[in-house]
C-alpha positions as CSV (number, residue, x, y, z in Angstrom):
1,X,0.0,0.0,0.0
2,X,0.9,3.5,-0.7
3,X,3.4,5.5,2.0
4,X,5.2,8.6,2.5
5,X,8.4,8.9,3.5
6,X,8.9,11.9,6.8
7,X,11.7,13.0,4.7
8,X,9.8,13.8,1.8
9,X,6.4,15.2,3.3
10,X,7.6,18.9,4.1
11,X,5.5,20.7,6.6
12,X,4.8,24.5,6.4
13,X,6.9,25.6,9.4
14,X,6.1,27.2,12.4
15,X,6.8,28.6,15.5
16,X,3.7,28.0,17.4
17,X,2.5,24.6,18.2
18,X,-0.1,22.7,16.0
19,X,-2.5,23.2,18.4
20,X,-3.0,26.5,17.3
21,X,-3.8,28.5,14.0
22,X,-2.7,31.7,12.8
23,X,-6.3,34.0,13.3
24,X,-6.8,37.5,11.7
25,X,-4.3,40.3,12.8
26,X,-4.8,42.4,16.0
27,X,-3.0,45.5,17.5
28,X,-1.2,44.9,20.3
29,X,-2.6,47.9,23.0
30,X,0.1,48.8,25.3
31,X,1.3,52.0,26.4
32,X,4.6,51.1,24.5
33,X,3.1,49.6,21.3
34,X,1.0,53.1,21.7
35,X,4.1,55.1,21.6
36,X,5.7,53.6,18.8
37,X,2.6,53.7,16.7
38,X,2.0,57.2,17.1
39,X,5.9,57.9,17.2
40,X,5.4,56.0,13.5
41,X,2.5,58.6,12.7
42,X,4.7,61.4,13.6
43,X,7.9,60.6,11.2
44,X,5.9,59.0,8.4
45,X,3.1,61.5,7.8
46,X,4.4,64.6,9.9
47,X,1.2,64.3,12.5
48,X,1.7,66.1,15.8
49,X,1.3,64.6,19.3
50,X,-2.2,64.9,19.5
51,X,-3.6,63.5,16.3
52,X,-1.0,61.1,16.1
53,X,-2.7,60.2,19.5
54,X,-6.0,60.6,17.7
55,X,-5.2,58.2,15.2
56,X,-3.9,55.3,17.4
57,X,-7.2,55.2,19.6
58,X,-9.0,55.6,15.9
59,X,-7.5,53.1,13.9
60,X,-7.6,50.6,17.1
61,X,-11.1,51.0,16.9
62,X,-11.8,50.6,13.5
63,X,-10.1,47.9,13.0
64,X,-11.4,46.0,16.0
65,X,-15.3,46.7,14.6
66,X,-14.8,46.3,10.6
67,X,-13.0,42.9,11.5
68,X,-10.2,43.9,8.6
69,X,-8.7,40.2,9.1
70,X,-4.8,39.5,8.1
71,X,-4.9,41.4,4.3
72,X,-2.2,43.9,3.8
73,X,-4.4,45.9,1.4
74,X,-7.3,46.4,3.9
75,X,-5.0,47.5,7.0
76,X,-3.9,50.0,4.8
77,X,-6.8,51.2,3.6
78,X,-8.1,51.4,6.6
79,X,-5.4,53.0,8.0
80,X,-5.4,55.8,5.3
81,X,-9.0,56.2,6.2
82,X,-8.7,56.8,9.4
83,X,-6.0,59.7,9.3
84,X,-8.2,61.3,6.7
85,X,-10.9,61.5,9.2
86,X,-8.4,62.9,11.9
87,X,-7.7,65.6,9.6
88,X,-4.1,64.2,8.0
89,X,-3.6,65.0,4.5
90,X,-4.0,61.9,2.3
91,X,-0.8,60.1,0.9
92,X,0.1,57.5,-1.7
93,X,-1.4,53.9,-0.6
94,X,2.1,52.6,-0.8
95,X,2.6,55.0,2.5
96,X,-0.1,53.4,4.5
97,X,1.3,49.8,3.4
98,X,4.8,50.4,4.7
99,X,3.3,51.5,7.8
100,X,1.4,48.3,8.4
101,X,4.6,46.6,7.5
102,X,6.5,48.7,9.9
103,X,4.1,48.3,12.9
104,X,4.5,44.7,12.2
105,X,7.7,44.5,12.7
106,X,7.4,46.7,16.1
107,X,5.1,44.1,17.6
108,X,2.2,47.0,16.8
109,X,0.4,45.0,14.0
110,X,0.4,40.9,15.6
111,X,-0.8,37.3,14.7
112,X,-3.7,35.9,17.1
113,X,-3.8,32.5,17.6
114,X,-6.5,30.5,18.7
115,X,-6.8,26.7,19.7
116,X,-7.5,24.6,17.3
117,X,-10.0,21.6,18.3
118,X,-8.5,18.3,18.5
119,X,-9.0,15.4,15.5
120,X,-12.3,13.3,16.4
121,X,-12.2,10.0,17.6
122,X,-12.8,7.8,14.5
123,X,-11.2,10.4,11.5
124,X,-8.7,8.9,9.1
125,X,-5.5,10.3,8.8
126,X,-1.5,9.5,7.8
127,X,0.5,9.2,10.6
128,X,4.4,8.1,11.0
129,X,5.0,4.7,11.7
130,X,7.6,4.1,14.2
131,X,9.4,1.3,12.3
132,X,9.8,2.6,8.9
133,X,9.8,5.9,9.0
134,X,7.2,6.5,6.4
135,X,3.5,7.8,6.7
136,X,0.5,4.8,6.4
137,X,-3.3,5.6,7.0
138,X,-4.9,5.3,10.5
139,X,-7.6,6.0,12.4
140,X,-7.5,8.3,15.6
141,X,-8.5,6.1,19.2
142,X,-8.4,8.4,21.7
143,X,-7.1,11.8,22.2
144,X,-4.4,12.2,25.2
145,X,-3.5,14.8,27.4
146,X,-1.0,17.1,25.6
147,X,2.1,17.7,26.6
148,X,5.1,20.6,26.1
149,X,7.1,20.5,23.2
150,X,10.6,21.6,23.2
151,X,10.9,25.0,21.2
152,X,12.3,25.5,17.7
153,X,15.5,26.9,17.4
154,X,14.2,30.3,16.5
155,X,11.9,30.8,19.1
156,X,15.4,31.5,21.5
157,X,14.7,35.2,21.4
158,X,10.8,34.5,22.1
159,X,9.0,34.7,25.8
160,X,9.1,31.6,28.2
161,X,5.3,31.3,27.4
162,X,5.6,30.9,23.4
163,X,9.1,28.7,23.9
164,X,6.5,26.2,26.4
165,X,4.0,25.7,23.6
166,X,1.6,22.6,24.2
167,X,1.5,19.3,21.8
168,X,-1.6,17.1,21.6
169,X,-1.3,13.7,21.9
170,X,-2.8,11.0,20.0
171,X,-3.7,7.2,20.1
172,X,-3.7,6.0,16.7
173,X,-4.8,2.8,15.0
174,X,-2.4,1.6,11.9
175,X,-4.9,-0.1,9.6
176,X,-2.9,-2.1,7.6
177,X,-2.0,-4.4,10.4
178,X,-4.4,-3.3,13.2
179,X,-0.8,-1.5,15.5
180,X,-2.1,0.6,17.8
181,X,0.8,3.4,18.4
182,X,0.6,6.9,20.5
183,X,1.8,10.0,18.7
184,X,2.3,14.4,19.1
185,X,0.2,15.7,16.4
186,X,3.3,17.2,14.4
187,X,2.9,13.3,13.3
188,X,0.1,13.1,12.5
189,X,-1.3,14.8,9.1
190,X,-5.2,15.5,8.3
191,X,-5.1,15.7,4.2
192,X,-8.6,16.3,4.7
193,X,-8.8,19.9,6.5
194,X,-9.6,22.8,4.2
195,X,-6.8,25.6,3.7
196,X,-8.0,28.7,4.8
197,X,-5.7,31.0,1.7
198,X,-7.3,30.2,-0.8
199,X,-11.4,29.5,-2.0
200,X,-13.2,27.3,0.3
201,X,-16.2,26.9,-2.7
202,X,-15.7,23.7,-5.0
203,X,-15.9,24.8,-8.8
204,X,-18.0,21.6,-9.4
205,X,-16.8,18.1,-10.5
206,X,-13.4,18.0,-12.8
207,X,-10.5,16.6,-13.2
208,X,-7.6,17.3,-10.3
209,X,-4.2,18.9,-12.2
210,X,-2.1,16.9,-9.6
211,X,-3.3,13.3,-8.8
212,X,-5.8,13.5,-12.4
213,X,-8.6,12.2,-10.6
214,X,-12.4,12.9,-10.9
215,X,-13.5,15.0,-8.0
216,X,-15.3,18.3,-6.8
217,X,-12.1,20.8,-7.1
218,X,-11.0,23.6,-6.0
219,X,-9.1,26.9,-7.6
220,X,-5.6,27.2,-6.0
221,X,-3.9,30.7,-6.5
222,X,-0.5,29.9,-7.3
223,X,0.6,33.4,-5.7
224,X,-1.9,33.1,-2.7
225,X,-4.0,35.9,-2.7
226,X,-2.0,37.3,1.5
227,X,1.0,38.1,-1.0
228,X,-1.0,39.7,-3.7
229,X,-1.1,42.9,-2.2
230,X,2.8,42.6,-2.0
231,X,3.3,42.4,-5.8
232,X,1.1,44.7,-6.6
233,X,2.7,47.4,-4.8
234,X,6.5,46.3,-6.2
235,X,5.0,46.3,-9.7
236,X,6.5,43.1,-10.1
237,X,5.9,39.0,-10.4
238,X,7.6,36.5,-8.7
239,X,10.4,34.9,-11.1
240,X,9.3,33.0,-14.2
241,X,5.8,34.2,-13.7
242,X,4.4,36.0,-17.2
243,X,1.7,37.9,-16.5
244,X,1.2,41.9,-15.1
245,X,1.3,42.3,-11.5
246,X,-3.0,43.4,-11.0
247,X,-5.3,42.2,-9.0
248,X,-7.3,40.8,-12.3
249,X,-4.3,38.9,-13.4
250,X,-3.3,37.7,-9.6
251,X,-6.8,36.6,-9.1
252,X,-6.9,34.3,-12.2
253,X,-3.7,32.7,-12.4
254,X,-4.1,29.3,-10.8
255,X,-4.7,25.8,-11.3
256,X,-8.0,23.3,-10.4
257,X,-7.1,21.1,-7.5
258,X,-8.8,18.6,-5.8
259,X,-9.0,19.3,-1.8
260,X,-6.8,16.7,-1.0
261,X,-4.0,17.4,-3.0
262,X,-5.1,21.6,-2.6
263,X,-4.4,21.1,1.2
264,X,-1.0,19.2,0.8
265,X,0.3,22.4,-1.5
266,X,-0.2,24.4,1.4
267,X,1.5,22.3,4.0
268,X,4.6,22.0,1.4
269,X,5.5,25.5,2.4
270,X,4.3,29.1,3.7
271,X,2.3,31.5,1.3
272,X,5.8,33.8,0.7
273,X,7.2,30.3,-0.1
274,X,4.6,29.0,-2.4
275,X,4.6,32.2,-4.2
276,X,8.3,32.4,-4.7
277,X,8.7,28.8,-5.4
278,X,5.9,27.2,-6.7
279,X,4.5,29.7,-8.5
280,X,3.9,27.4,-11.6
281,X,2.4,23.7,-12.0
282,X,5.3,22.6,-13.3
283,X,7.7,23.7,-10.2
284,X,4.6,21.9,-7.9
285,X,4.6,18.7,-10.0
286,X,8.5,18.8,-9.3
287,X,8.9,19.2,-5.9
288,X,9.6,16.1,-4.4
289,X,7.5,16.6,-1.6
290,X,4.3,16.5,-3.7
291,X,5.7,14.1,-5.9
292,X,6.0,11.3,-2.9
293,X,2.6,12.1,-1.8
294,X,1.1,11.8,-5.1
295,X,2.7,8.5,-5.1
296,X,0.8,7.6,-2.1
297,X,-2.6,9.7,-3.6
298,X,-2.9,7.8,-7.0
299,X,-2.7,4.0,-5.7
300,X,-4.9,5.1,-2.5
């Protein structure tokens, strides 16, 4: 029966256990993020003390009842909106996207987490078997208590807090030959959960352009539509990509993907990474990640 090898199945990193999922942006409102948001306001679009002040307490509010989510494009917008109404002079968008970018990087502009529920009892998954290394189908027992996971190496500089992230724990049934085996859930892998990037509405029945297999499918932006607001502003296309950097042309360039193998491009890499390396079907089809698991997907 068909396998994947741990090697090959590459995992979109990241610092925060599996347990959670990365939510909308939210400001961080402290007196210091305060400061250095308005200090922001202050060199970027010349505001003095009090409507950069003005503008903080504004734009905190906006955002928190629009519900702008985690797009570049909107913040900014939003943003420029909200020193217009405090009496700021208006500015090129490309001001108001720097400035998101910049508060991000100051902590201002953060990720939210939230906890994601755990796998139901009964759901059939892949998960590493401990005697060859390679991924086989099971079905989750039981759910255990989690326990801490040691942190990445780049979560040094990080608080005690995020470095003692929680991993969930599962009891796992290996169907091929009825082993039972306990497993952390960075082991376990759920082909069947939805990305969240990209459109969540099937384009009817068609042929998949990875594992060619009849199926409700799915469009998969091959620049994922967080980074589109990226390009736009450079004027420019990831490498190899022929097209114009608009929104028109950035929201039609994709391929037809069943959810299965949709989901598994996702987990090969972060949306930067998918758009700067598998920005084409050809460089997907090549990558040996997905070329293992299709190995597994087609004699499934």
């Amino acid at each position: 029966r068909g396998s994947v090898r741990r090697k090959g199945l590459a995992l979109a990193s990241s610092s925060s256990s599996r347990s959670e999922r990365a939510m909308p942006w939210a400001l961080q409102e402290s007196a210091k993020t305060d400061s250095r948001f308005a200090s922001l306001l202050r060199e970027r679009l010349g505001a003095d003390a009090r409507v950069a002040d003005l503008v903080v307490a504004s734009f905190a509010a906006a955002v928190c009842d629009e519900g702008v989510g985690s797009n570049a494009d909107v913040w900014g917008a939003t943003l420029r909106d909200t020193c217009l109404e405090c009496g700021l002079e208006d500015e090129l968008p490309e001001i108001f996207y720097d400035l998101i970018a910049s508060l991000q990087r100051h902590g201002v502009v953060i990720d939210v987490k939230v906890p994601v529920p755990p796998l139901a009892v009964g759901t059939h998954v892949l998960a590493l078997l401990e005697e060859d290394g390679l991924y086989h189908e099971v079905v989750v027992k039981a759910v255990l208590d989690s326990v801490v996971a040691p942190p990445a190496p780049k979560q040094k500089r990080e608080t005690a807090a995020q470095q003692t992230a929680e991993m969930r724990r599962y009891r796992v049934l290996f169907t091929e030959w009825c082993k039972p085996q306990e497993l952390a859930e960075d082991l376990v892998v759920n082909i069947e959960i939805v990305v969240d990037d990209d459109d969540d509405e099937s384009r009817g029945e068609g042929v998949c352009k990875m594992c060619i297999r009849s199926s409700p499918i799915f469009f998969h932006h091959l620049i994922p539509r967080e980074t589109h607001g990226k390009y736009i502003r450079a004027r420019s296309l990831p490498s190899g990509v022929e097209g114009a950097p608009t929104r028109i042309f950035l929201a039609t360039y994709g391929m037809l993907l069943c959810r299965p193998c949709h989901t598994h491009v996702h987990r090969v890499g972060s949306n930067d990474e998918l758009a700067e390396t598998l920005s084409a079907p050809s460089k997907i089809l090549a990558h040996p990640a997905v070329q293992i698991f299709l190995a597994w997907r087609i004699v499934r």
